[in-house]
PyMOL Python script that loads the backbone (N, CA, C, O; Angstrom):
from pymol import cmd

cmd.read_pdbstr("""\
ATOM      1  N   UNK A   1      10.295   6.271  12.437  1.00  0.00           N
ATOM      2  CA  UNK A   1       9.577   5.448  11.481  1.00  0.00           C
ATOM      3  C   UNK A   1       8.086   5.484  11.807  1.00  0.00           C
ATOM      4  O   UNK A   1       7.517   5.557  12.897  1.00  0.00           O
ATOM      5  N   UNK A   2       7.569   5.406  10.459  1.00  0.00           N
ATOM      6  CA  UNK A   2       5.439   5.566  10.663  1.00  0.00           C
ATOM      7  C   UNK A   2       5.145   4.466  10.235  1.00  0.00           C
ATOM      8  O   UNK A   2       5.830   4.089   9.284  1.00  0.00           O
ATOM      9  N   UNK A   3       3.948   3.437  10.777  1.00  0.00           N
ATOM     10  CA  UNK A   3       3.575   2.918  10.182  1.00  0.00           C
ATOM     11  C   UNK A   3       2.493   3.203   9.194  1.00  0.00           C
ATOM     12  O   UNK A   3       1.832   4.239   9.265  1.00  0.00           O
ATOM     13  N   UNK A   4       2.296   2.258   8.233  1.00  0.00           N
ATOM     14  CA  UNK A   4       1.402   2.561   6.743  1.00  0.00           C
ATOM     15  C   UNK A   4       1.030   1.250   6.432  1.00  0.00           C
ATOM     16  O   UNK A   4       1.845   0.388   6.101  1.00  0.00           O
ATOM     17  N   UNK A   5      -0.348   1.046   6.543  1.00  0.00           N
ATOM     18  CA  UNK A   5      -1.127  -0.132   5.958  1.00  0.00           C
ATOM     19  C   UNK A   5      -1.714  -0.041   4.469  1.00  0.00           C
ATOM     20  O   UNK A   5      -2.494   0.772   3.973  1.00  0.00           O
ATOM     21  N   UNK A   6      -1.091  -1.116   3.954  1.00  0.00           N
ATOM     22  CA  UNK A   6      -1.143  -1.850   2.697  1.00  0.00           C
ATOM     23  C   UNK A   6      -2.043  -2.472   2.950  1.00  0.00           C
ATOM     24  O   UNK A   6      -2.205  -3.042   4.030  1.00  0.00           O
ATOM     25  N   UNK A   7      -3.111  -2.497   1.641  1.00  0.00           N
ATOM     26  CA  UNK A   7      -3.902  -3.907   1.599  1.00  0.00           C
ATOM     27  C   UNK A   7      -3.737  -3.726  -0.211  1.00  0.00           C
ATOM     28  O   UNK A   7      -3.514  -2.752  -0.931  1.00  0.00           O
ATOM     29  N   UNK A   8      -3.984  -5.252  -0.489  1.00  0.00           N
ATOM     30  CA  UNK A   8      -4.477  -5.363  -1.951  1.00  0.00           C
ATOM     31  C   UNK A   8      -5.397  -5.867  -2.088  1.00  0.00           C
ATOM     32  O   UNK A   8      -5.799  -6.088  -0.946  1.00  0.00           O
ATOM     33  N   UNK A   9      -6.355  -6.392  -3.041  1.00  0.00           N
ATOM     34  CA  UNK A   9      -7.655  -6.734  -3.296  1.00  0.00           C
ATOM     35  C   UNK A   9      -7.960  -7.483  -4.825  1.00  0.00           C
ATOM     36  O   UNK A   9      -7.567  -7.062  -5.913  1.00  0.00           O
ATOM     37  N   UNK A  10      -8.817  -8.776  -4.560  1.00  0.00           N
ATOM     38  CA  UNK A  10      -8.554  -9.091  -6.415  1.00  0.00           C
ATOM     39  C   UNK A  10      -9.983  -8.639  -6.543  1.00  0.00           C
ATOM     40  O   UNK A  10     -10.634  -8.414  -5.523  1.00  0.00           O
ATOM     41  N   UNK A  11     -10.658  -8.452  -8.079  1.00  0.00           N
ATOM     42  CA  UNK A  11     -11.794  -8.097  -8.187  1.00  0.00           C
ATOM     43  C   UNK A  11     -13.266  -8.670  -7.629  1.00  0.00           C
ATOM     44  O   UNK A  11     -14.301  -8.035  -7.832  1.00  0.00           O
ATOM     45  N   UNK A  12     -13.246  -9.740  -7.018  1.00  0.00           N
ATOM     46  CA  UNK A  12     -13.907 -10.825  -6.302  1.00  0.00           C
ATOM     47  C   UNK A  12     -14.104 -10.176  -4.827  1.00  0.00           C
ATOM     48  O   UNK A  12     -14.996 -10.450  -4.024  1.00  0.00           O
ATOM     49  N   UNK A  13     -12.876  -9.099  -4.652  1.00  0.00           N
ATOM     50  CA  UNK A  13     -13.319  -8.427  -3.225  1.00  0.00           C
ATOM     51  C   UNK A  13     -12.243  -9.694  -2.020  1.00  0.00           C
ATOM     52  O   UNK A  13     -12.270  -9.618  -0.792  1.00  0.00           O
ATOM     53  N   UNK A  14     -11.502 -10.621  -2.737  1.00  0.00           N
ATOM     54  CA  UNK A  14     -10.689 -11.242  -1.674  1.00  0.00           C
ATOM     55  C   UNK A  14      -8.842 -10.243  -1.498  1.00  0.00           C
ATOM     56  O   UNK A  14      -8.059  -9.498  -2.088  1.00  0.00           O
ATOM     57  N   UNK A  15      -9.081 -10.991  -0.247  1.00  0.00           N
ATOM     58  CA  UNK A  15      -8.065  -9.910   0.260  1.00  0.00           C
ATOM     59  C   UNK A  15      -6.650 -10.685   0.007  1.00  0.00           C
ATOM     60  O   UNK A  15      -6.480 -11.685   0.705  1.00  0.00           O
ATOM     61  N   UNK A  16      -5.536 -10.309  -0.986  1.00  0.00           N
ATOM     62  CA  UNK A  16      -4.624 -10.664  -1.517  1.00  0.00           C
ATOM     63  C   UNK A  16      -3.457 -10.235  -0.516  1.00  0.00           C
ATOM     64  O   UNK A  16      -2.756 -11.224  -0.306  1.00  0.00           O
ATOM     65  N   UNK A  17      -3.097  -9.355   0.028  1.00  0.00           N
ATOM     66  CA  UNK A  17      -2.391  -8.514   1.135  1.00  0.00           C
ATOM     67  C   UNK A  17      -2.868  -8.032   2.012  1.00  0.00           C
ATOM     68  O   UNK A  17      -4.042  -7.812   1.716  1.00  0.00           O
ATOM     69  N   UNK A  18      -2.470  -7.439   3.808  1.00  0.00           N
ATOM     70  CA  UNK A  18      -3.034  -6.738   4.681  1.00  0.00           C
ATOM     71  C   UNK A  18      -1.603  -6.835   5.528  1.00  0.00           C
ATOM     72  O   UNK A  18      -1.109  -7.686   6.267  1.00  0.00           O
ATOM     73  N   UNK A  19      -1.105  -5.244   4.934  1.00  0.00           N
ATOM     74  CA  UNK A  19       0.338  -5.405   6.044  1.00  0.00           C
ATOM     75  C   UNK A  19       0.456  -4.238   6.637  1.00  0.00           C
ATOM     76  O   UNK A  19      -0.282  -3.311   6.305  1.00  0.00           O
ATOM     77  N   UNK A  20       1.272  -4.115   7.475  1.00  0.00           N
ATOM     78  CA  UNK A  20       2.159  -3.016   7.981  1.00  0.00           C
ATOM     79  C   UNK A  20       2.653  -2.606   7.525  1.00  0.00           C
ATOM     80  O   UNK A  20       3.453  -2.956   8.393  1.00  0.00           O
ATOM     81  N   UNK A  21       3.364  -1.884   6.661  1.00  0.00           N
ATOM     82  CA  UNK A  21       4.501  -1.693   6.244  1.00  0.00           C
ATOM     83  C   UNK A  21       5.257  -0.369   7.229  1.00  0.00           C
ATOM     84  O   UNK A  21       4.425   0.483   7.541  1.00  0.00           O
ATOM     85  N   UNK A  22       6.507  -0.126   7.679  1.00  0.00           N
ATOM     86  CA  UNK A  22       6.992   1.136   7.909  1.00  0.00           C
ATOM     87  C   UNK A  22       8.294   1.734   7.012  1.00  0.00           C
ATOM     88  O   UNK A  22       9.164   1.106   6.409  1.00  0.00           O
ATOM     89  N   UNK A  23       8.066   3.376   7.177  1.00  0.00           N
ATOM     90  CA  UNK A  23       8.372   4.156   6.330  1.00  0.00           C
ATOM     91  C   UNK A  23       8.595   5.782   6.989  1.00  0.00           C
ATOM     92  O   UNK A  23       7.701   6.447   7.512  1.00  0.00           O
ATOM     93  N   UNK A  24      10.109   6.225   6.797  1.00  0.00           N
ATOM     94  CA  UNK A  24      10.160   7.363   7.728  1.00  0.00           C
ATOM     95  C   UNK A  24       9.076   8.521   7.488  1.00  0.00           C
ATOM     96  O   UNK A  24       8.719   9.241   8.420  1.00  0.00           O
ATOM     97  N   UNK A  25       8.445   8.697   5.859  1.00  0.00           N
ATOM     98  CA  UNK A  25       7.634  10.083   6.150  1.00  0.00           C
ATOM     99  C   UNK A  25       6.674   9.276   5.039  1.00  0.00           C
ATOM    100  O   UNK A  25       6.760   8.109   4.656  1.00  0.00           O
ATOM    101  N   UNK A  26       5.639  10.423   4.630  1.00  0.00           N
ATOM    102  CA  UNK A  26       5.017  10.053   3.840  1.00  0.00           C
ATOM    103  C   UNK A  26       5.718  10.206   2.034  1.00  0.00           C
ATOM    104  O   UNK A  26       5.199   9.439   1.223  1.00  0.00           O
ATOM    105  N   UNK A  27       6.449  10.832   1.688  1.00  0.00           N
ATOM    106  CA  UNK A  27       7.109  11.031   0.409  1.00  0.00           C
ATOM    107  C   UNK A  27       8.048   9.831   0.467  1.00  0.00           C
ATOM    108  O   UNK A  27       8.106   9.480  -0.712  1.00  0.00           O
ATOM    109  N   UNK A  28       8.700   9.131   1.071  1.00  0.00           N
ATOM    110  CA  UNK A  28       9.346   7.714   1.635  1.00  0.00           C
ATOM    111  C   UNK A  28       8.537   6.451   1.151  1.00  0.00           C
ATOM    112  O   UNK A  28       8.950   5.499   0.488  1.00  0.00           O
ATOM    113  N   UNK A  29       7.138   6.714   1.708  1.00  0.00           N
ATOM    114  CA  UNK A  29       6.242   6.103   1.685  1.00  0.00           C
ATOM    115  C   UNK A  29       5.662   5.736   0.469  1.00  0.00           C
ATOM    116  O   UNK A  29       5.125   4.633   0.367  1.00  0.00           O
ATOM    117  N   UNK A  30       5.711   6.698  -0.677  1.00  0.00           N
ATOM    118  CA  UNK A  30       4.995   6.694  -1.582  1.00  0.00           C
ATOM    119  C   UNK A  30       5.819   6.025  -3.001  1.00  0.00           C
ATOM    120  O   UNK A  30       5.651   5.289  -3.973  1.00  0.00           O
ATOM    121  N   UNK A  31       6.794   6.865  -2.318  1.00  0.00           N
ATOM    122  CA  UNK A  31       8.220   5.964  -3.753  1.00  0.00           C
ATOM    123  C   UNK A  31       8.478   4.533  -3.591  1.00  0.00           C
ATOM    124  O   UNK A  31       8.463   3.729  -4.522  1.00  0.00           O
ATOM    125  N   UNK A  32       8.779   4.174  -2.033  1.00  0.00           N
ATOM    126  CA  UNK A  32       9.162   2.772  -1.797  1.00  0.00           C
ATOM    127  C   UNK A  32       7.838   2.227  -1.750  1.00  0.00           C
ATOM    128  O   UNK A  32       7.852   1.172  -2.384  1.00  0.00           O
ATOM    129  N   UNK A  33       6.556   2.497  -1.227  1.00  0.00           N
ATOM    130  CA  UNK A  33       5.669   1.303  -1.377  1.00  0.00           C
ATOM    131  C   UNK A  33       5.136   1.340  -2.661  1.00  0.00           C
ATOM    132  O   UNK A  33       4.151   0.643  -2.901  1.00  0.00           O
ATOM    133  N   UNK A  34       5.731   2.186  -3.705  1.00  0.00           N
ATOM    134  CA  UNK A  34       5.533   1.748  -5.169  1.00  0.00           C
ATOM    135  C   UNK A  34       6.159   0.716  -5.740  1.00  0.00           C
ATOM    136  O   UNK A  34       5.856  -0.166  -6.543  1.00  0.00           O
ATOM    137  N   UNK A  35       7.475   1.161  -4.895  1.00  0.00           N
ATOM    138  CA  UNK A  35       8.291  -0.278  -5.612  1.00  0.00           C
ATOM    139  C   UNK A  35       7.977  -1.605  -4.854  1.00  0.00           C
ATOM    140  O   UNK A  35       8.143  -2.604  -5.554  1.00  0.00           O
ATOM    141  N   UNK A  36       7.654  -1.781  -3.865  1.00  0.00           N
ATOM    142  CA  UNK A  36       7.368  -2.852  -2.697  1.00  0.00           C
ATOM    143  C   UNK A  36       6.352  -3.591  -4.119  1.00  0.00           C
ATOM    144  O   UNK A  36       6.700  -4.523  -4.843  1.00  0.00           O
ATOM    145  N   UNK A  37       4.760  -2.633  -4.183  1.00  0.00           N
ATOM    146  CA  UNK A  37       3.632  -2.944  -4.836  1.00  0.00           C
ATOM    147  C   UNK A  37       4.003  -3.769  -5.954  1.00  0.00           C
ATOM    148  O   UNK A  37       3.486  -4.852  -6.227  1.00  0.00           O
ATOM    149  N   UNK A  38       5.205  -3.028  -6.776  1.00  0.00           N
ATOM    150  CA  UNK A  38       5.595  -3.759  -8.151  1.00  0.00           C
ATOM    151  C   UNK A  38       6.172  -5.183  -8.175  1.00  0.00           C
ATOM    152  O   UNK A  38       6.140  -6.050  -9.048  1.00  0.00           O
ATOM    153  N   UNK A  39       6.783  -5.152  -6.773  1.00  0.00           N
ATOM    154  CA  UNK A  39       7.804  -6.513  -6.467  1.00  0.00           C
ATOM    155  C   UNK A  39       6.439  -7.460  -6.080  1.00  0.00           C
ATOM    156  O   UNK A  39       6.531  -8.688  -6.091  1.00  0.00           O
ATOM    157  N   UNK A  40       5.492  -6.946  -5.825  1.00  0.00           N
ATOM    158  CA  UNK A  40       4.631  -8.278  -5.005  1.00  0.00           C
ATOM    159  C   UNK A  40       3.479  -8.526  -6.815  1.00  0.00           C
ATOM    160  O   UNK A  40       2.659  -9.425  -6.999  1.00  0.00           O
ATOM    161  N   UNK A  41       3.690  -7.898  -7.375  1.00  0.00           N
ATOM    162  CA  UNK A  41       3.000  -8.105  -8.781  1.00  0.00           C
ATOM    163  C   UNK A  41       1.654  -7.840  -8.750  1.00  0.00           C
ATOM    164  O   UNK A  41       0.837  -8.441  -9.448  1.00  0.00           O
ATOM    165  N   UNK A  42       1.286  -6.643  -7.683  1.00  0.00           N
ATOM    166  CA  UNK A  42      -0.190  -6.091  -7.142  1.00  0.00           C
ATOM    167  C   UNK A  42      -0.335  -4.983  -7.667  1.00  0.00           C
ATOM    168  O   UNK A  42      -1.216  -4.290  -7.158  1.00  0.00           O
ATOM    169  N   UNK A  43       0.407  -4.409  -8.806  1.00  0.00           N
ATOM    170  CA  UNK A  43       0.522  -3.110  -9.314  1.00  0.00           C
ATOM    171  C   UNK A  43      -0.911  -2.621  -9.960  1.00  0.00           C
ATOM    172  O   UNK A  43      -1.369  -1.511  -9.689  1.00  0.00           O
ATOM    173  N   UNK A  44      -1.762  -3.795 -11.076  1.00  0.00           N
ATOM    174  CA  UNK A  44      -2.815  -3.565 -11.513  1.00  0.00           C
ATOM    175  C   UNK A  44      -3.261  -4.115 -10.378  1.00  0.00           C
ATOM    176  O   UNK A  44      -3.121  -3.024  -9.825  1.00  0.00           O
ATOM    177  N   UNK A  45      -3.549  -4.596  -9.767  1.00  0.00           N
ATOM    178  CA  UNK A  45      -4.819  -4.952  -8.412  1.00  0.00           C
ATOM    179  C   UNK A  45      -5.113  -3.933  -8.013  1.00  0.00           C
ATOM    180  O   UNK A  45      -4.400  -2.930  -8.008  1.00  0.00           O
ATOM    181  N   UNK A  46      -6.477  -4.055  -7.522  1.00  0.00           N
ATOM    182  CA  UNK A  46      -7.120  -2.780  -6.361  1.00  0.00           C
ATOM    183  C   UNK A  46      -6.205  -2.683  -5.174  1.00  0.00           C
ATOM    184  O   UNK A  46      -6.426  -3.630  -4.419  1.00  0.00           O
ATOM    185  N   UNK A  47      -5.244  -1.876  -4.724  1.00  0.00           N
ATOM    186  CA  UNK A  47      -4.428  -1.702  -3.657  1.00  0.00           C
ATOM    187  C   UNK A  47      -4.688  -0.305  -2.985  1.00  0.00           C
ATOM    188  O   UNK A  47      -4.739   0.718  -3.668  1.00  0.00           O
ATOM    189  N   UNK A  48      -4.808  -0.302  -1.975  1.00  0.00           N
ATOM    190  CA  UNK A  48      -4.184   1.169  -1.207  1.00  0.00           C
ATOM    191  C   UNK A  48      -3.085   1.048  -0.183  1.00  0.00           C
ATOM    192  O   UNK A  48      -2.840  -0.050   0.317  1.00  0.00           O
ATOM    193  N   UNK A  49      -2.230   2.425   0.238  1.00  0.00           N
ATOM    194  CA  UNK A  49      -1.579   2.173   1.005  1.00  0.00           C
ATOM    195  C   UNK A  49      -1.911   4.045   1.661  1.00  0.00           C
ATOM    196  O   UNK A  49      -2.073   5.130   1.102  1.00  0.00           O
ATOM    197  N   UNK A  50      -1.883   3.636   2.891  1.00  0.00           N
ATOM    198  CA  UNK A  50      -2.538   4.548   3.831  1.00  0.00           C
ATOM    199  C   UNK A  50      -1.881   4.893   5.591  1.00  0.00           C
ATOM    200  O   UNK A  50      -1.884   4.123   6.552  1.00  0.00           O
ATOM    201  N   UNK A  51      -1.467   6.041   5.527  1.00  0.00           N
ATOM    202  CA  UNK A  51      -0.417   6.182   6.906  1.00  0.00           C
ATOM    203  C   UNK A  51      -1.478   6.038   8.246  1.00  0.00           C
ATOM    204  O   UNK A  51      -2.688   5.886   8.072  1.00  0.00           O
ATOM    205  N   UNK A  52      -0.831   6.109   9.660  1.00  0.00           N
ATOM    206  CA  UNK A  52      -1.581   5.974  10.394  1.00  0.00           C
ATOM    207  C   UNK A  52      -2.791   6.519  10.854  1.00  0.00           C
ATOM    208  O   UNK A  52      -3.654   6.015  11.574  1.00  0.00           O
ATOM    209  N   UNK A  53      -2.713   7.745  10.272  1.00  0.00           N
ATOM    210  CA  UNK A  53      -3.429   8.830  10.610  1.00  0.00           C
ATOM    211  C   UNK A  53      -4.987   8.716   9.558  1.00  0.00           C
ATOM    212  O   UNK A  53      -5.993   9.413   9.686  1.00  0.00           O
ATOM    213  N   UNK A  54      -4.802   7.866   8.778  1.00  0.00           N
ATOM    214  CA  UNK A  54      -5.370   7.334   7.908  1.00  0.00           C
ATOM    215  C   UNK A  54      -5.646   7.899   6.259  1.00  0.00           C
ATOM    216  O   UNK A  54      -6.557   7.457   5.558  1.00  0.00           O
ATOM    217  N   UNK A  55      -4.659   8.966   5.813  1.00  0.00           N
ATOM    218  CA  UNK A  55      -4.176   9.573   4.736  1.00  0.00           C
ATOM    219  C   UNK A  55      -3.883   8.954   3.659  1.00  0.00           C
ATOM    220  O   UNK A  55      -2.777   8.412   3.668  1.00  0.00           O
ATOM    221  N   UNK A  56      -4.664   8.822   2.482  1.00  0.00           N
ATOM    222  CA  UNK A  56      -4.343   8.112   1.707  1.00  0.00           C
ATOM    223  C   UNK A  56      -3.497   8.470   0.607  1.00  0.00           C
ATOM    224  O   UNK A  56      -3.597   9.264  -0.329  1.00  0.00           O
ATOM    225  N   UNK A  57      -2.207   7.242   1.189  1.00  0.00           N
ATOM    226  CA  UNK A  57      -1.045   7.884   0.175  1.00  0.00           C
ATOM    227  C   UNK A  57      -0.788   7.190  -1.507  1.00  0.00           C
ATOM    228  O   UNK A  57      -0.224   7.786  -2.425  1.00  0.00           O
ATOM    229  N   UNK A  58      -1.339   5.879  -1.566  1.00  0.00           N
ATOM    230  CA  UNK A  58      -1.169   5.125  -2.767  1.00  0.00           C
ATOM    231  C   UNK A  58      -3.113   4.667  -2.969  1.00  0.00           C
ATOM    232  O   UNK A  58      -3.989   4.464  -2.128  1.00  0.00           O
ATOM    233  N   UNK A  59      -3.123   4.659  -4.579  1.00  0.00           N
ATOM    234  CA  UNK A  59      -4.269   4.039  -4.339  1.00  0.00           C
ATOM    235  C   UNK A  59      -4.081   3.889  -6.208  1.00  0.00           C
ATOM    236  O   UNK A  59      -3.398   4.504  -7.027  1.00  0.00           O
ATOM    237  N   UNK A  60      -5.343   2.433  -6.337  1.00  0.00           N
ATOM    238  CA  UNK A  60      -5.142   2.269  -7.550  1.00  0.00           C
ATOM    239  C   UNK A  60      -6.472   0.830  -7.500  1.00  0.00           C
ATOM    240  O   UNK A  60      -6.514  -0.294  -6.999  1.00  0.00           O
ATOM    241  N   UNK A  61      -7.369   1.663  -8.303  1.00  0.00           N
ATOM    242  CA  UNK A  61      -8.993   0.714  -8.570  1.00  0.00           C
ATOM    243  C   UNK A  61      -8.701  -0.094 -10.202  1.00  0.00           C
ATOM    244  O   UNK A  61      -9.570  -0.809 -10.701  1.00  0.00           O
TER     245      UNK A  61
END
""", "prot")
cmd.dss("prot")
cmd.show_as("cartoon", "prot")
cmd.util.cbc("prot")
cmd.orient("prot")
């Protein structure tokens, strides 16, 4: 398992999320922290989600 940091953001620049999340690869990563994103209702928010290495795997302005 990798970890992958989530953050979300409202347009004000406050920070709505800042997690860990883990996830065995990055293609893992990208399907499930889509659905994670949808369940937390951050889908239109400014979000990224980014592996350790610092690769950005989700992103959405």
């Amino acid at each position: 398992m990798q970890n992958y940091r989530f953050t979300a953001f409202e347009k004000t620049g406050e920070t709505l999320f800042d997690e860990t999340w883990e996830f065995e690869n990055d293609a893992v990563a990208k399907s499930e922290g889509q659905r994670q994103i949808e369940e937390k209702g951050v889908a239109e928010k400014t979000h990224r989600l980014v592996n350790n290495a610092g690769k950005l795997i989700l992103f959405h302005v």
